[in-house]
C-alpha positions in Angstrom: 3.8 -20.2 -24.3 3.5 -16.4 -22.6 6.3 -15.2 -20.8 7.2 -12.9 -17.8 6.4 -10.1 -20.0 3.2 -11.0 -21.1 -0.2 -9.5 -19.9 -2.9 -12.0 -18.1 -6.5 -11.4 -17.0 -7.7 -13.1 -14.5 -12.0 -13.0 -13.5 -11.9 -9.6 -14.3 -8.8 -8.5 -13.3 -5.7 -7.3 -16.4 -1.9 -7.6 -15.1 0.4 -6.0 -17.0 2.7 -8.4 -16.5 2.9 -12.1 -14.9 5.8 -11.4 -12.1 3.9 -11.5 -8.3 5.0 -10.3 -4.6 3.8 -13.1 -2.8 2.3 -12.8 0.8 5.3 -12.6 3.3 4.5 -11.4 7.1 6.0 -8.3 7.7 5.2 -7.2 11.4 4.5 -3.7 10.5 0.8 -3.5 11.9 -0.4 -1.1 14.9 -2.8 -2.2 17.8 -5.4 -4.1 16.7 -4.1 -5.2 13.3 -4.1 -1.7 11.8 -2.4 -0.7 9.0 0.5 1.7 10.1 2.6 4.1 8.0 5.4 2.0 7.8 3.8 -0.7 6.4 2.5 2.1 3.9 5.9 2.9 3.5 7.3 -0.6 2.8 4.2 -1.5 0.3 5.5 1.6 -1.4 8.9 1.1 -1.9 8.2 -2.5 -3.2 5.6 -1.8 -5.8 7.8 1.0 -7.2 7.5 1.7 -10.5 4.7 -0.9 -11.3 7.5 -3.5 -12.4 5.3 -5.9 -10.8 2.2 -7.4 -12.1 0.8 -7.9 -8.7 1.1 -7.5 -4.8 -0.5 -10.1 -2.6 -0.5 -8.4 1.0 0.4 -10.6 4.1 -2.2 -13.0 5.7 -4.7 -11.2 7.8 -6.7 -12.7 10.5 -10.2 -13.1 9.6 -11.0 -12.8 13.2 -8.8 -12.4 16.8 -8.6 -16.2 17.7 -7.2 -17.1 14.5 -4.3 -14.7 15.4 -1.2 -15.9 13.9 1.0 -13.7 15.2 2.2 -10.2 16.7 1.9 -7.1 14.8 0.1 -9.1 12.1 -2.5 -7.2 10.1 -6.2 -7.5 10.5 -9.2 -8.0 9.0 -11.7 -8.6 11.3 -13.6 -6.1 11.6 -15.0 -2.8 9.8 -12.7 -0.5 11.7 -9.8 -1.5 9.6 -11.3 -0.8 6.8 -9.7 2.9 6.3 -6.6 2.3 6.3 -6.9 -0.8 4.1 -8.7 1.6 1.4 -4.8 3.9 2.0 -2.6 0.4 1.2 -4.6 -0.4 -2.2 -4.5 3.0 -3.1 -0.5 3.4 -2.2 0.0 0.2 -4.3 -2.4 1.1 -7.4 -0.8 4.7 -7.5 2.4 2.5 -8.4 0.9 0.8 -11.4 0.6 -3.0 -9.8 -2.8 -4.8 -9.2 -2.9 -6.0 -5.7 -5.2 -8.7 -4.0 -5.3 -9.7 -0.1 -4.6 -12.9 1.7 -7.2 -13.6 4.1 -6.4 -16.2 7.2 -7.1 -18.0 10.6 -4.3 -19.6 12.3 -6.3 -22.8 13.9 -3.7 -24.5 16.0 -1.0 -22.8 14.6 -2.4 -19.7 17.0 -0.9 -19.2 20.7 -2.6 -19.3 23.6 -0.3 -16.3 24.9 -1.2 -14.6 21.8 -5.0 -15.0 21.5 -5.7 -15.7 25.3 -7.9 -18.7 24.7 -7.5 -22.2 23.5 -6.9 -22.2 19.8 -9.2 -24.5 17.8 -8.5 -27.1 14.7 -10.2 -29.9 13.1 -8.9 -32.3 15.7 -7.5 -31.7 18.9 -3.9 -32.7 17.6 -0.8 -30.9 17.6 0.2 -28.9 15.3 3.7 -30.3 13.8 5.3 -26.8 13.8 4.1 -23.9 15.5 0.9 -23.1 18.1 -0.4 -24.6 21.0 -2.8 -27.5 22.0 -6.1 -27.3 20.1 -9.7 -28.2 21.1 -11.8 -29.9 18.1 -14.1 -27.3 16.6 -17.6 -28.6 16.5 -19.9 -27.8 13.3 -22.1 -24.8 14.8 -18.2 -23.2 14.9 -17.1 -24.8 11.6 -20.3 -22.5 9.8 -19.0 -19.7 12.1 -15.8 -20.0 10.8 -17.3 -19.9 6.8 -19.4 -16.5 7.9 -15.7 -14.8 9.1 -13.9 -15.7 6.0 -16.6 -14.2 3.9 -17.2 -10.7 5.7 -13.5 -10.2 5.7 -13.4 -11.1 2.1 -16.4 -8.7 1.7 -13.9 -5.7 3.4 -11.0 -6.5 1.2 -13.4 -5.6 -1.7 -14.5 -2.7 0.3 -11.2 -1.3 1.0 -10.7 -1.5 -2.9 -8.7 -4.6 -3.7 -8.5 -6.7 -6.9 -9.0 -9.7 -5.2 -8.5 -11.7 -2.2 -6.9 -14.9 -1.6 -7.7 -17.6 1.3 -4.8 -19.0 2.9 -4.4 -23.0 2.8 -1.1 -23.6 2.9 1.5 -23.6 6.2 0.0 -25.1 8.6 -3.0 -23.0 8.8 -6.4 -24.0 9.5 -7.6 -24.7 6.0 -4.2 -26.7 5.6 -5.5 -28.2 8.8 -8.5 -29.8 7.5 -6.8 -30.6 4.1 -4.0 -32.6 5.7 -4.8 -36.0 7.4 -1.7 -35.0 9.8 -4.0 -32.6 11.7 -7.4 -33.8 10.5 -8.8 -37.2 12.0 -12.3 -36.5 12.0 -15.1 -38.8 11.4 -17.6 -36.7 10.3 -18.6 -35.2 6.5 -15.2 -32.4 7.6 -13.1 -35.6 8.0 -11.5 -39.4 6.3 -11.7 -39.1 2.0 -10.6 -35.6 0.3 -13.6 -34.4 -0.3 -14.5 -34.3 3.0 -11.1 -33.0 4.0 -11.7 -29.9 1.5 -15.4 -29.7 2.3 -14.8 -26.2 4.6 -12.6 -24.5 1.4 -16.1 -25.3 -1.0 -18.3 -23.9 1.9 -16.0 -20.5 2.0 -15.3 -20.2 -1.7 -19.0 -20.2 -2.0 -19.5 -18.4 0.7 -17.2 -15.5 -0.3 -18.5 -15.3 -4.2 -21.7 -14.7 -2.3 -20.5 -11.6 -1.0 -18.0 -10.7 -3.1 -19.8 -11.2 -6.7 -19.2 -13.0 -9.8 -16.7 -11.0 -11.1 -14.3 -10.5 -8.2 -11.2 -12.7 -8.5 -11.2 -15.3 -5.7 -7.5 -17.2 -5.4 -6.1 -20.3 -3.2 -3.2 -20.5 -1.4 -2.8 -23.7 -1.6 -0.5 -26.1 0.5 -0.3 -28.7 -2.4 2.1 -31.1 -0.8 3.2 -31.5 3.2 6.3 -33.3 2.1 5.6 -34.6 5.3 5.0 -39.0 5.8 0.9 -39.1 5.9 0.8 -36.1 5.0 -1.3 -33.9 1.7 0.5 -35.2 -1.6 0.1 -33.6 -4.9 -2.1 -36.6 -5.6 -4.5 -35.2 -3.3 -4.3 -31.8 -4.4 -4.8 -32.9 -8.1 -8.1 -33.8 -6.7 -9.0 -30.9 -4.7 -8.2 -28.5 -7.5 -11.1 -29.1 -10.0 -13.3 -29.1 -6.9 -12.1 -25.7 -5.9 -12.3 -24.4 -9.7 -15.7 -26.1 -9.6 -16.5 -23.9 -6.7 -15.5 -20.7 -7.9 -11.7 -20.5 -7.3 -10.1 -18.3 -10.1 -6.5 -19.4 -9.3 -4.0 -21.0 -7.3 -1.1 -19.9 -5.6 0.9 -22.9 -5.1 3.1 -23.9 -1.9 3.7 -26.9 0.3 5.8 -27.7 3.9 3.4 -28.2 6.4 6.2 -29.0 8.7 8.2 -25.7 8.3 10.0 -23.8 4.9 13.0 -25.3 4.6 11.7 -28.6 2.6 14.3 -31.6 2.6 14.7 -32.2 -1.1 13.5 -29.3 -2.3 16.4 -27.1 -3.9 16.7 -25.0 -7.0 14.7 -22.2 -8.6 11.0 -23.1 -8.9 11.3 -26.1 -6.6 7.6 -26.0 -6.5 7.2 -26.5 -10.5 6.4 -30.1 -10.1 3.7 -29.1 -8.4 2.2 -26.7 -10.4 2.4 -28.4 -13.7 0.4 -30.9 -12.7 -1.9 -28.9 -11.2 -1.9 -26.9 -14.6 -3.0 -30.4 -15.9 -5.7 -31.5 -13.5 -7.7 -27.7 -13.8 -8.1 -24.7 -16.4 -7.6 -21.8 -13.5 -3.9 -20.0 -13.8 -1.3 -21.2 -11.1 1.0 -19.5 -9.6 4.8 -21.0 -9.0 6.9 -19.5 -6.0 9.9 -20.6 -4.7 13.8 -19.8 -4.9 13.6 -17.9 -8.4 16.4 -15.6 -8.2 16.2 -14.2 -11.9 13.9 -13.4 -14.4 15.3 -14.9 -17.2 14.5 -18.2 -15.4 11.2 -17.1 -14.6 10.2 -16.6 -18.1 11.6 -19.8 -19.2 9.8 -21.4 -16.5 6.6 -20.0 -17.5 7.1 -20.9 -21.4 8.0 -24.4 -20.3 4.4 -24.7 -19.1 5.5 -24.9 -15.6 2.9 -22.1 -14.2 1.1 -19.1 -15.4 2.4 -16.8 -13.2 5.6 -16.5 -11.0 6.1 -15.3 -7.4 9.5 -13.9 -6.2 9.5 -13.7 -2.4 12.6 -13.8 -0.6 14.5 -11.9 -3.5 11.8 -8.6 -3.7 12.3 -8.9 0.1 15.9 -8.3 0.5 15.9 -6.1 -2.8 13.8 -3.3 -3.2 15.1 -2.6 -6.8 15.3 -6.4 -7.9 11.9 -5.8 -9.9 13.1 -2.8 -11.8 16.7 -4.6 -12.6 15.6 -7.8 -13.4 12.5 -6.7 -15.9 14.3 -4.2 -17.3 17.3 -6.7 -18.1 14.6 -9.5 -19.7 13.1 -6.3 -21.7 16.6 -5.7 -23.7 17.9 -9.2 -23.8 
């Protein structure tokens, strides 16, 4: 089986190695979502000396009522196109391939923030974050589809490698996967194809605009670990479907209910996960959580575990961790 060290192309896209920065929220935008120079600045300092295979930039909001956040980075609009175009090119110039994650909050969006009424599936809580929804009706729902796909179609403008829609978190497309937020009783609601139904419509949506060759990902929330939740059950039947669709990969994660995860412990703790996944569908997946070292990276990797393996919290607090760690598995 490859290892850490080991090229991969995916769609049309060659990494030079199979280590990933996975999205993590910075709060470095300017007004309006922009990209600033010290989120420039931070991009830089992490991609250093292309020790990483690829950068996945922090969720962006497809448009201003699927705000997340403050200081979170935008999307929405051609205006932020510019200094999108200065990110990739900061990253590229340091050797990594770099796609971005594209997102709308639902109900995990403030009112305070976005200065309406955020929307979801069903007008239910969400079990961690946001304020009271309102139940988006279908005209809004097609909306919705049209936003993901001209913000996908700016992330190829701007000069990424790829983009990735975010369905994981308690987000909006982890809203309509997970029977926790969704209770509808139309063709968006009840069975799992139904539940996934929005996902097909953007995926297909976004290849539209974004061509057959442009890698398309999934961050996927693959288990709530939550009672009534998403299980990997149902995400071993959402993944074909996605594939089906035109999904190139998944990045695998799960919690709807927050990020620490009660039994969840270990480097990898997400590899159950994403070997079955690996089983139920041919597209690369990607396993995140807790890796502190490369040497178990690369063992999970020729275990079969994943195809590719994010290290989050580690690159985060270590600027150098890439450079030490690949450097070490290179002379072992």
């Amino acid at each position: 089986m490859p290892g850490l060290l080991d090229p991969i192309t995916i769609r049309s896209m060659q990494l030079a190695n199979r280590l990933v920065m996975p999205p993590m929220a910075t709060g470095k935008s300017v007004q309006g979502g922009h990209v600033s120079p010290e989120m420039l600045a931070y991009y830089r300092e992490k991609s250093a000396g292309g020790y990483i295979g690829m950068v996945i930039i922090e969720h962006s909001y497809v448009s201003p009522e699927g705000k997340a956040h403050e200081r979170q980075l935008s999307v929405a609009d051609d205006s932020v196109i510019d200094g999108l175009k200065e990110l990739a090119e900061v990253i590229h110039s340091q050797g990594p391939k770099t796609i971005m994650q594209i997102n709308h909050a639902g109900s995990a969006a403030s009112v305070d923030i976005i200065g309406v009424r955020p929307v979801a599936p069903s007008a239910i809580d969400n079990p961690s974050r946001g304020s009271l929804p309102r139940e988006l009706g279908k005209d809004e729902i097609s909306k919705i589809v049209h936003l993901f796909a001209a913000a996908a179609g700016r992330v190829k403008a701007a000069g990424f490698d790829g983009v990735e829609l975010h369905s994981a978190h308690g987000f909006l497309l982890n809203q309509f996967f997970s029977p926790l937020t969704n209770q509808r009783h139309d063709e968006y609601g009840g069975e799992i194809i139904n539940r996934i139904r929005i996902h097909l419509e953007i995926v297909r949506a976004v290849r539209e605009v974004v061509g057959p060759d442009y890698p398309v990902f999934v961050r996927l929330g693959a288990s709530d670990y939550c009672a009534n939740g998403v299980t990997i059950d149902d995400s071993v039947v959402a993944a074909p479907n996605l594939e089906a669709a035109g999904v190139d990969a998944l990045d695998v994660s799960g919690g709807f209910c927050g990020f620490n995860i009660p039994g969840t412990s270990g480097q990898g703790y997400f590899a159950p996960l994403t070997e079955a996944l690996r089983q139920a569908a041919t597209m690369p997946v990607v396993l995140t959580g807790g890796i502190k070292d490369a040497r178990t990276a690369d063992r999970l990797l020729q275990e079969g575990k994943a195809d590719l393996i994010g290290v989050g919290r580690a690159i985060m607090a270590d600027s150098f961790w890439a450079k030490r760690e690949m450097e070490a598995l290179k002379g072992r």
